[in-house]
C-alpha positions in Angstrom: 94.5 86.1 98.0 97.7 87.9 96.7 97.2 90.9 94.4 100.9 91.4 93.0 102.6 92.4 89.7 104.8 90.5 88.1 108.1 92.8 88.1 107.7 94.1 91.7 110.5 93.1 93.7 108.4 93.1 97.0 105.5 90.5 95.5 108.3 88.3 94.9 109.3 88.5 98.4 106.0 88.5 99.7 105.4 85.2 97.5 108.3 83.6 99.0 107.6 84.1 102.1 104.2 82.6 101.3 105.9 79.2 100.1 108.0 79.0 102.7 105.4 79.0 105.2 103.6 76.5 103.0 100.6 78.4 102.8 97.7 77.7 101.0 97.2 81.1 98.6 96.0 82.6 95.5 97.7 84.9 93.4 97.0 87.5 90.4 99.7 88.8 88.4 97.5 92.1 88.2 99.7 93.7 84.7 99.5 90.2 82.7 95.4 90.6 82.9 93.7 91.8 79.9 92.5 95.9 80.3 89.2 94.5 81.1 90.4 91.9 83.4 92.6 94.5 84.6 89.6 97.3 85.8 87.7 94.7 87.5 90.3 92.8 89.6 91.6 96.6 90.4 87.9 97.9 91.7 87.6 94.7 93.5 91.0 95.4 95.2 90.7 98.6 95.5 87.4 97.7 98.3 90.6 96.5 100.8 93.4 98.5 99.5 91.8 101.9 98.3 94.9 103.1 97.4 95.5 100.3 94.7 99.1 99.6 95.3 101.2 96.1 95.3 101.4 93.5 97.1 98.2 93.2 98.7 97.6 90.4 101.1 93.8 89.5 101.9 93.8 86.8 104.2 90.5 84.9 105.5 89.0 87.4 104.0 89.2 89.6 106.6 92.8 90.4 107.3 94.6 93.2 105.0 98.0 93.9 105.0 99.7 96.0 101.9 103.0 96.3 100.8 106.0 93.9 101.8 105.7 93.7 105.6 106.8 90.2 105.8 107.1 90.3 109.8 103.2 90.9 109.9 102.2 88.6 107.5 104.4 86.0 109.3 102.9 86.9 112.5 98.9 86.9 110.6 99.5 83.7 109.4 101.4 82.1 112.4 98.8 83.2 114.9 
């Protein structure tokens, strides 16, 4: 699951990297929710990523990896 927003530069790049890899992956576009859609998706995030910021990776629900750190999701996903 990929928490992003659709303007940031580094959820693009963390999306691409996602294709590329031909992952399997969901995705939120976090700022094109509705306000109420908006506070619930963000206190759900915010039980990985208390610090609420973008991109945020879960994967397998158990693996967290925030911000653009394409190397380590490569690495997650390739292991």
């Amino acid at each position: 699951m990929l928490y992003a927003l659709s303007t940031c530069i580094h959820c693009k790049q963390t999306r691409k990297l996602l294709d590329e890899l031909k992952v399997a992956y969901d995705y939120l576009y976090v700022d094109q929710l509705s306000r109420s859609e908006m506070d619930e998706v963000l206190k759900e995030m915010e039980k990985v990523n208390p610090r609420g910021s973008f991109p945020t990776l879960v994967i397998n629900n158990n693996k967290v990896i925030v911000g653009s750190r394409l190397d380590e999701i490569r690495e997650a996903l390739l292991s």
